[in-house]
NUMI-217065 format. One record per residue (C-alpha): residue number from 1; residue in three letters; y, z, x. Coordinates in nm, 4 decimals, always signed. Each point is the difference from the previous one (the first is absolute). Layout:
N
[NUM; "ALA"; [Y; Z; X]],
...
% end
This chain:
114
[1; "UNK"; [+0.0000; +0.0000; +0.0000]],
[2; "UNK"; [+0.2323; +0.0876; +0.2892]],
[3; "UNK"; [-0.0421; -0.3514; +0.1579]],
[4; "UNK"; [+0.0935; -0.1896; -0.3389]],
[5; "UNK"; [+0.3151; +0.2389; -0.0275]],
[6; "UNK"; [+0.0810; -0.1346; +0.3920]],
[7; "UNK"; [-0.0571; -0.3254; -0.0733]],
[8; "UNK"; [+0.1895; +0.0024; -0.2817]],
[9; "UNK"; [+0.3140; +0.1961; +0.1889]],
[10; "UNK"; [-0.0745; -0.2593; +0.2649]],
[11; "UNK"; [-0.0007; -0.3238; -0.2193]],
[12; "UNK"; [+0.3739; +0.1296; -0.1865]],
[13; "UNK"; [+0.1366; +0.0173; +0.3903]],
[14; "UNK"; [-0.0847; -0.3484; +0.0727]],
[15; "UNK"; [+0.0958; -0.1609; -0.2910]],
[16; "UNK"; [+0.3641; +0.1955; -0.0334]],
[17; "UNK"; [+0.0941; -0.1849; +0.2866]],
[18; "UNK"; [-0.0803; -0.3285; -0.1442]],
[19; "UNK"; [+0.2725; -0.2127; -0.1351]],
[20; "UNK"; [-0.2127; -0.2688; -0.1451]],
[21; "UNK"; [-0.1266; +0.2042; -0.2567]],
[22; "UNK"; [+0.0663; -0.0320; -0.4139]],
[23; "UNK"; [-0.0058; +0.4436; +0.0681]],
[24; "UNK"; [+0.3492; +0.0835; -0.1726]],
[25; "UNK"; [+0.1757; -0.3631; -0.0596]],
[26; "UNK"; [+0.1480; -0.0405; -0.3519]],
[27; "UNK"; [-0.0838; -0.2732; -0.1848]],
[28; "UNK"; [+0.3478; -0.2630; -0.0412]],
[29; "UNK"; [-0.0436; +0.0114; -0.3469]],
[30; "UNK"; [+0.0260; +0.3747; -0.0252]],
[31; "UNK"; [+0.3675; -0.0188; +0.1709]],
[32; "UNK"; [+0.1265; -0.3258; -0.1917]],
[33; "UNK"; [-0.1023; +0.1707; -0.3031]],
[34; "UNK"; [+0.1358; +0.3778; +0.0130]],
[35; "UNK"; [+0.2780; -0.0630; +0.3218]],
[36; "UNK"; [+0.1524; +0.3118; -0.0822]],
[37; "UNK"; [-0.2889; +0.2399; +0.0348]],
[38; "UNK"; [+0.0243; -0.2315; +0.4244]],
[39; "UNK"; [+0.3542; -0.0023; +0.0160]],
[40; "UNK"; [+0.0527; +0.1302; +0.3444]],
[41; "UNK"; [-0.2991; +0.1127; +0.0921]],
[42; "UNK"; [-0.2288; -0.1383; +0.2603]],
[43; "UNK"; [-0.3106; -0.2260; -0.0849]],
[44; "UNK"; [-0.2785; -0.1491; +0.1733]],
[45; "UNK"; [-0.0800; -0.3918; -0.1384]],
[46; "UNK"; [-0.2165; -0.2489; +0.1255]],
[47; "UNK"; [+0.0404; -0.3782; -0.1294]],
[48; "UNK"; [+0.0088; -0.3384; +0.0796]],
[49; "UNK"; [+0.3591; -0.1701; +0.0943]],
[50; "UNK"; [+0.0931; -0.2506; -0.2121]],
[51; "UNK"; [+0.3086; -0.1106; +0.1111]],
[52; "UNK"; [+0.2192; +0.0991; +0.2399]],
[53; "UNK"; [+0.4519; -0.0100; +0.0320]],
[54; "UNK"; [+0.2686; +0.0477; +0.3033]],
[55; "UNK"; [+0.3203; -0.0008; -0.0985]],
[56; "UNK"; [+0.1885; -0.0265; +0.3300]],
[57; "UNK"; [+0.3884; +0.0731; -0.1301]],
[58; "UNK"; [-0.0980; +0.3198; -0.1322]],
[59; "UNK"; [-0.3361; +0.0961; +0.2268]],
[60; "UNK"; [-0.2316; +0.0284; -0.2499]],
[61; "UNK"; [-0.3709; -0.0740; +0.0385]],
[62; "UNK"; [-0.2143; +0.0821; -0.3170]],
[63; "UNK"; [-0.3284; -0.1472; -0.0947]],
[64; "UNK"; [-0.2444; +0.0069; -0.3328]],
[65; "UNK"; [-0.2647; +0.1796; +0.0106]],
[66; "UNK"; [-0.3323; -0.0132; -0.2477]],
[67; "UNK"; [-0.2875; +0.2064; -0.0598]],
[68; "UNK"; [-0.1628; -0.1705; -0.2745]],
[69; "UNK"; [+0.1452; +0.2738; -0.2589]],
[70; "UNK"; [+0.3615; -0.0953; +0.0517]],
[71; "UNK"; [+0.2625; -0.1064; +0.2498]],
[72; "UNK"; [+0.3072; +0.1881; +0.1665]],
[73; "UNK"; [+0.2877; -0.1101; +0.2228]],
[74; "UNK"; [-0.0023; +0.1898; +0.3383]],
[75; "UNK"; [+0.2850; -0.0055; +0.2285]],
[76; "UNK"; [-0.1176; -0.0806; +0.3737]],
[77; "UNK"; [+0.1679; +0.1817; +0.3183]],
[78; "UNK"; [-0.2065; -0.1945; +0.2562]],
[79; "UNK"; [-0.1850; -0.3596; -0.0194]],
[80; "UNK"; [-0.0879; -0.1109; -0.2697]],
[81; "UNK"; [-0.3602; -0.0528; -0.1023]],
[82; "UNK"; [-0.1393; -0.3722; -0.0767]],
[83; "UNK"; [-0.0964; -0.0863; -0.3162]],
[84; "UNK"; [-0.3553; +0.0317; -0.1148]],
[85; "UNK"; [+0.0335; +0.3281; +0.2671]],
[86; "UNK"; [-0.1811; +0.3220; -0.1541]],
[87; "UNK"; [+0.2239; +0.3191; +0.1557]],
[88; "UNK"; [-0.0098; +0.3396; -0.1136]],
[89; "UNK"; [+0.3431; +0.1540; -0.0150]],
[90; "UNK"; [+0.1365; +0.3169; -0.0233]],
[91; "UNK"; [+0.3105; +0.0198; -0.1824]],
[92; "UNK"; [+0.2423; +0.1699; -0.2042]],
[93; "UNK"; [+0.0672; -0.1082; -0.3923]],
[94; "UNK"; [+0.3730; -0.1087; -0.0757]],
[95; "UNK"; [+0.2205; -0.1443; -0.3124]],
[96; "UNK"; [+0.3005; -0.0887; -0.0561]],
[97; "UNK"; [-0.0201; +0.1386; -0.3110]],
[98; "UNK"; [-0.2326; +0.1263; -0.2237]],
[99; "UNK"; [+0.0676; -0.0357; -0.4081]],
[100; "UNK"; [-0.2182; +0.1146; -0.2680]],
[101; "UNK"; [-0.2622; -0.0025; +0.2645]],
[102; "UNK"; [+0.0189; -0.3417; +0.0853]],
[103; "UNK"; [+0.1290; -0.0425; +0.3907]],
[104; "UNK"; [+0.2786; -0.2987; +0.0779]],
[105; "UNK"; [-0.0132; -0.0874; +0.3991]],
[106; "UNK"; [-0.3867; +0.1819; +0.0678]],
[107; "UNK"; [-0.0972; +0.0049; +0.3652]],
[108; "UNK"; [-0.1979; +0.1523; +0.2506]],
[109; "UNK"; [+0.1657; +0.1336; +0.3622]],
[110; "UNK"; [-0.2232; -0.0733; +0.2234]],
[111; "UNK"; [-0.0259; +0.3212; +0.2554]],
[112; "UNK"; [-0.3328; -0.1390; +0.1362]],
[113; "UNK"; [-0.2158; -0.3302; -0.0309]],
[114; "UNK"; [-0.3615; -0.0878; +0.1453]],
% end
């Protein structure tokens, strides 16, 4: 019985370190559909890019980003990923605005992308 309980202690160690994981990454559609529950907070997301935007006057770099259950905006602060790329970002949930629950502007800040 002890060895299962090590193996088990041992196994959660390993895999906590893993960032290629689906452990703890929230589903797009959850934060497109209740953005004020994620407003501000930080999420992990893993998706496909879909399409991807620099807009040199104002140094902005965002790309679209897909999971099969829904699709965000998230704002790049490094290179941006190619299309058909699968990352998994950490990132923090932002609006414009929200009204009546509905967000205007959604996005994602990217803090982290692999």
């Amino acid at each position: 019985m002890k060895r299962i309980w090590m193996g088990a202690i041992l196994l959660g160690l390993l895999l906590s370190g893993c960032d290629y994981l689906p452990f703890g990454q929230t589903p797009l559609k959850e934060i497109v559909e209740a953005p004020a529950q994620f407003e501000g907070k930080e999420v992990r997301i893993r998706g496909k890019v879909k399409d991807i935007a620099k807009i040199p006057l104002i140094d902005l770099s965002m790309y679209v980003l897909d999971d099969g259950s829904g699709e965000v905006t998230v704002i790049a602060h490094d290179k941006l990923p190619a299309v058909n790329d699968t990352v998994n970002v950490t990132g923090v949930v932002e609006s414009a605005a929200i009204i009546g629950g509905q967000s205007i502007g959604l996005r994602i800040n990217e803090l982290k992308r692999n």
